[in-house]
Backbone bond lengths (Angstrom), bond angles and torsions (degrees), N, CA, C in turn:
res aa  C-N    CA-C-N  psi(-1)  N-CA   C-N-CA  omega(-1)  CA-C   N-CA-C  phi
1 X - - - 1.437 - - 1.527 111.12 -
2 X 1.504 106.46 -49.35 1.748 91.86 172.82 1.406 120.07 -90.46
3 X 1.295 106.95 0.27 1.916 98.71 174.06 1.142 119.55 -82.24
4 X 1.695 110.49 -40.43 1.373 134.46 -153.32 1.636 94.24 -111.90
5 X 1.069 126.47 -64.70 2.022 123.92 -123.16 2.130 80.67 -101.93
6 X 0.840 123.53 -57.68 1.490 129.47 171.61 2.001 106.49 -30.21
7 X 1.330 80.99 -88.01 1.671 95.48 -175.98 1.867 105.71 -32.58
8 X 1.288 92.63 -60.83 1.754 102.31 -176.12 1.586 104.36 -57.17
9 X 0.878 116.10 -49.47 1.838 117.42 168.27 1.629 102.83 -30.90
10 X 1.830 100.74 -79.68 1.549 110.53 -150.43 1.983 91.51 -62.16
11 X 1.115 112.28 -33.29 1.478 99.24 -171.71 1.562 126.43 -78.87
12 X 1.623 100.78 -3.52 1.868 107.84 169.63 1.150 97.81 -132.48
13 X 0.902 159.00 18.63 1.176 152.79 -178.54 2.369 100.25 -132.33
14 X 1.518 108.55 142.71 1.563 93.26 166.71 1.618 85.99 -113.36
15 X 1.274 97.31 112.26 1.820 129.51 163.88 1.861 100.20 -101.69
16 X 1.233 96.58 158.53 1.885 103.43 141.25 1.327 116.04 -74.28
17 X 0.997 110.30 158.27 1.724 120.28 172.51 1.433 116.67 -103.63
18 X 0.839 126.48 -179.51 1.966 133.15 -168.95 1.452 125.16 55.27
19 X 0.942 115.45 -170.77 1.781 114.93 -153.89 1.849 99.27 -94.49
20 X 1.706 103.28 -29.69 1.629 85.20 174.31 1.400 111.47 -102.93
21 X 1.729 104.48 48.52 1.426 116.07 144.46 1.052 124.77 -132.35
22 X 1.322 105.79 41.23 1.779 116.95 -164.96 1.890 100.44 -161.20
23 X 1.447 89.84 137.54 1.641 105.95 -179.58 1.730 102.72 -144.47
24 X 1.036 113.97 138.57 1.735 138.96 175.85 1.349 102.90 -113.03
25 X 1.248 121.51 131.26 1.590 127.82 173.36 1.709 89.11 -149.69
26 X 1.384 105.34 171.08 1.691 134.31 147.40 1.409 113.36 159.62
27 X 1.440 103.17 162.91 1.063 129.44 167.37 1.546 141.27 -62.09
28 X 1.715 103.95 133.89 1.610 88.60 -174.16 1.201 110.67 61.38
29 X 1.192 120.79 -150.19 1.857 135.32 -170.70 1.555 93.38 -39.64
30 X 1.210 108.38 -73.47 1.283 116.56 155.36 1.382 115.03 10.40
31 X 1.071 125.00 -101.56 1.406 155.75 -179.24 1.699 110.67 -36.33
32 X 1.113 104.97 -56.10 1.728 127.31 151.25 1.751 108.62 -33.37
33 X 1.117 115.65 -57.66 1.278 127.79 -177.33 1.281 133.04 -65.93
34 X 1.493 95.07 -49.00 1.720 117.00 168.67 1.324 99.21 -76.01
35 X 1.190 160.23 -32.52 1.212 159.32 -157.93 1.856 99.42 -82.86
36 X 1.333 107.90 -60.30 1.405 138.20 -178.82 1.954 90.88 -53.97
37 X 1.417 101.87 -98.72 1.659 92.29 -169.84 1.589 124.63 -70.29
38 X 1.179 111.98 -9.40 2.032 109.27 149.19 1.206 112.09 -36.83
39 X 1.184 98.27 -80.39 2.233 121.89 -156.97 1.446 89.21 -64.22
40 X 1.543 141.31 -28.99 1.352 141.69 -139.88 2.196 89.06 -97.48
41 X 1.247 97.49 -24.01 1.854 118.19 -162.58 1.326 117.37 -153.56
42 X 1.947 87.16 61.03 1.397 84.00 174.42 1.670 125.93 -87.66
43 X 1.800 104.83 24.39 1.217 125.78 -168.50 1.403 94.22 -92.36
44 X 1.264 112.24 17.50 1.522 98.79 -154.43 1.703 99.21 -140.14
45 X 1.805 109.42 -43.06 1.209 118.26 -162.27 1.698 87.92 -126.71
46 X 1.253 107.10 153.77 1.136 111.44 169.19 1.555 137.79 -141.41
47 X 1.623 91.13 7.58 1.635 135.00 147.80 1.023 139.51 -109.72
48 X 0.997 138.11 115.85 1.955 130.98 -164.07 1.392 108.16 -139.17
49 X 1.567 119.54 109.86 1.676 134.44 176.82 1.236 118.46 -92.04
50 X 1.188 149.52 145.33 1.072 139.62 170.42 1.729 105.03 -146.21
51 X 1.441 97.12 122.29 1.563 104.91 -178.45 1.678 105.17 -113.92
52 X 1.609 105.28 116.98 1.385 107.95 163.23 1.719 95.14 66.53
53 X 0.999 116.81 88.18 1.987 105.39 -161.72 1.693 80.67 -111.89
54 X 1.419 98.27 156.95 1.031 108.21 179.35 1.773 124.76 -100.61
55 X 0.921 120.28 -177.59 1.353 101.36 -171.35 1.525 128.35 -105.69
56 X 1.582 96.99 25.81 1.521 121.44 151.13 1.341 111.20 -73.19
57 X 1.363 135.88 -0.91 1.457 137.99 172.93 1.481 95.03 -67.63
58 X 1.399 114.28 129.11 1.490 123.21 163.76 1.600 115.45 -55.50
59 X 1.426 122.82 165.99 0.877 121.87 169.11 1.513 122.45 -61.14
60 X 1.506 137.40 152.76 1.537 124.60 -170.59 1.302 110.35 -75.94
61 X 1.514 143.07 -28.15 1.546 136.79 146.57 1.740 115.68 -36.73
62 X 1.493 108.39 -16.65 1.529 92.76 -167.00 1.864 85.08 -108.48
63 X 0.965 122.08 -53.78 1.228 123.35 165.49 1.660 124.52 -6.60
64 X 1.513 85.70 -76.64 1.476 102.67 -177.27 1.485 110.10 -106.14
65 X 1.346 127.40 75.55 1.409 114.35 178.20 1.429 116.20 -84.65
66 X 1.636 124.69 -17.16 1.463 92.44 170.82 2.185 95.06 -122.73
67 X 1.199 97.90 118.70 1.369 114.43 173.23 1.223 115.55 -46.32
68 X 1.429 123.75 -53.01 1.573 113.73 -176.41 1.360 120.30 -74.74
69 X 1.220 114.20 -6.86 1.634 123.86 -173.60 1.599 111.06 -100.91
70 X 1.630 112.23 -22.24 1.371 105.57 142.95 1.352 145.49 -105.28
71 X 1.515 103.80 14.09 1.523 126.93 150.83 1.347 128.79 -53.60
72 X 2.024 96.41 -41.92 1.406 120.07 -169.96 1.647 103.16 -65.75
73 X 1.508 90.24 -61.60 1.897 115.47 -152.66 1.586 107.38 -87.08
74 X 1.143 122.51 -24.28 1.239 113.28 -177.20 1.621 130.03 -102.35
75 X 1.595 120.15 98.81 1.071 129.78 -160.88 1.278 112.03 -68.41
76 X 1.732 125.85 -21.04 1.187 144.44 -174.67 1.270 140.12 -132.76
77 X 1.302 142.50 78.50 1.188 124.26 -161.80 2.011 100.73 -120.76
78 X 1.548 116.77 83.94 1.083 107.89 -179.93 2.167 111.68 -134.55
79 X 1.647 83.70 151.27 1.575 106.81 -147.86 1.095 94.72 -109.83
80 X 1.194 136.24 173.12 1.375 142.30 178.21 1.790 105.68 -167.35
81 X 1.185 126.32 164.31 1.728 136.27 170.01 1.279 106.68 162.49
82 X 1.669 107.09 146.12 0.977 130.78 168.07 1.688 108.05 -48.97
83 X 1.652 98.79 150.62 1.436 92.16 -169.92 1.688 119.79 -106.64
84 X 1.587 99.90 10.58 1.200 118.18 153.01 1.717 118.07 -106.70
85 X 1.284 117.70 12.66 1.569 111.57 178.50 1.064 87.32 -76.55
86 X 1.460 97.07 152.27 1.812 123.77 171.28 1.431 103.91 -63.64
87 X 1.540 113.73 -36.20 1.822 105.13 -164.16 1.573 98.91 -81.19
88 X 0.986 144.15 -12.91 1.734 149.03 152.31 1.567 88.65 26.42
89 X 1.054 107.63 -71.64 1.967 139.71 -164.80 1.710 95.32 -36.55
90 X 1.178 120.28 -56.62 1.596 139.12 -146.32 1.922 89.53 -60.20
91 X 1.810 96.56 -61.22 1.563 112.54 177.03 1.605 125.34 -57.19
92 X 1.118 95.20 -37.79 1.748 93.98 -168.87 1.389 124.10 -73.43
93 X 2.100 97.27 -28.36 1.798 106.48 -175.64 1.514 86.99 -69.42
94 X 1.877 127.75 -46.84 0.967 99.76 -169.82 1.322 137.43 -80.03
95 X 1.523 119.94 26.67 1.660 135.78 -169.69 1.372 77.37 -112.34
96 X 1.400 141.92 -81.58 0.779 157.83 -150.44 1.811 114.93 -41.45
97 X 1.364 107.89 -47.61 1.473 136.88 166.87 1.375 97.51 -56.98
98 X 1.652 140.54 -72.67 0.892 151.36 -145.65 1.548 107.29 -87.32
99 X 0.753 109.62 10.53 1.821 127.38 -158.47 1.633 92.98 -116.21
100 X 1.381 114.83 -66.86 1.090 132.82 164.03 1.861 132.80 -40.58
101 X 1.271 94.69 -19.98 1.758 113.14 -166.63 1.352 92.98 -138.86
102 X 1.096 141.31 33.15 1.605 147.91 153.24 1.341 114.51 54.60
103 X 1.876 122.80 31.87 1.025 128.86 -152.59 1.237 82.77 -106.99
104 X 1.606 116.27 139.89 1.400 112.23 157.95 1.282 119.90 -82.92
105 X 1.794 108.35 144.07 1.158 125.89 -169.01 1.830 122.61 -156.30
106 X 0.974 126.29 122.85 1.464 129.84 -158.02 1.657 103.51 -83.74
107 X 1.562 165.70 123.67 1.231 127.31 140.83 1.353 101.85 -115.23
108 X 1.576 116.37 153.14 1.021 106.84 -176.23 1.586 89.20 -134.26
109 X 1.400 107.20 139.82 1.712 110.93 -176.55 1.651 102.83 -102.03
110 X 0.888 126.24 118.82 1.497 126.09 -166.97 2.015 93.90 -84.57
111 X 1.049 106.51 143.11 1.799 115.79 -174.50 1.314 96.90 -92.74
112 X 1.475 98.36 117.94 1.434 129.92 153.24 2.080 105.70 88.79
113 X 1.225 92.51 12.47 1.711 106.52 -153.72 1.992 85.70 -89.43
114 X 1.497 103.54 158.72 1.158 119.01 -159.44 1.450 99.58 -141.73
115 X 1.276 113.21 -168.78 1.633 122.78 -171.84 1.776 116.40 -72.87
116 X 1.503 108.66 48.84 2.047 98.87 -149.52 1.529 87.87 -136.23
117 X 1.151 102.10 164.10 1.226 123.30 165.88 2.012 130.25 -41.90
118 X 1.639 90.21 -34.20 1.600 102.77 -175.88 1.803 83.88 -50.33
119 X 1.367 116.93 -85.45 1.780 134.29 -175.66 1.471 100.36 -19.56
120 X 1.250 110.73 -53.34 1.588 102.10 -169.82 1.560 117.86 -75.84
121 X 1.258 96.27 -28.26 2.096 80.06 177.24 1.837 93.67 -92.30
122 X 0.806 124.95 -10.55 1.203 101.34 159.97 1.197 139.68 -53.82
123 X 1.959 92.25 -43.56 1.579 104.01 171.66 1.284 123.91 -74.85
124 X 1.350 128.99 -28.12 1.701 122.27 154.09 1.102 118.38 -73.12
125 X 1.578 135.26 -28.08 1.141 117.36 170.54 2.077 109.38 -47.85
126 X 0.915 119.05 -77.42 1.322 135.93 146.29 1.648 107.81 12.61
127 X 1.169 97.14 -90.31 1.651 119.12 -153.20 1.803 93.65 -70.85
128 X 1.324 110.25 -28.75 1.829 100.23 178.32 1.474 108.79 -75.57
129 X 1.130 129.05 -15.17 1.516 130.97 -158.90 1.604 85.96 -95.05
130 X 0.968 132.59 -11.32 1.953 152.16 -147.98 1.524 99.88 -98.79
131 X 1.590 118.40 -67.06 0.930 148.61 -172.54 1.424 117.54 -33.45
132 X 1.391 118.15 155.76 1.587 110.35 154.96 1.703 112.66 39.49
């Protein structure tokens, strides 16, 4: 993504360039992922969504190892899940963590919402209006 899919973007495409013109989100695995290489590059992203994340999300110590540098760089860090999904767990240590370390961080538990699609366009509906 940053060697290849970026470069090829900014060079056919007229985008802005830099990280607070750039946001990574998804769903599920998804969500796991964007959470994982966001926070991992925040030289890169400077919004990070995660809907329903899966529980390939690292732990939030491994996530975020230096606090002030995602205090600095990260304009966005917002979560969303159903509030009956099983992965509930994945979101909350990381609100919970971030809560704890004065990092700002959004979660929003959607009521009665589960592992589906309703939760997820909610959460981009949401998180794009957020953005940029």
């Amino acid at each position: 993504m940053i060697e290849d899919l970026i470069p090829f973007i900014e060079s056919t495409y007229k985008v802005q360039k830099g990280a607070k013109h750039r946001a990574i989100a998804g769903l599920s695995m998804g969500g796991g992922q964007s959470l994982n290489f966001g926070l991992g590059h925040l030289d890169t992203f400077a919004y990070v969504g995660g809907f329903s994340s899966a529980p390939n999300t690292k732990t939030p110590e491994v996530l975020i190892p230096n606090l002030k540098d995602t205090q600095k760089n990260n304009k966005l860090l917002w979560m969303v899940c159903g509030s009956k999904d099983g992965l509930m767990y994945n979101s909350t240590r990381l609100k919970a963590f971030c809560d704890e370390n004065d990092v700002p961080c959004t979660m929003i538990e959607y009521p009665d919402g589960v592992h589906d699609f309703v939760v997820w366009k909610y959460g981009l509906y949401n998180f794009a209006q957020l953005i940029f």
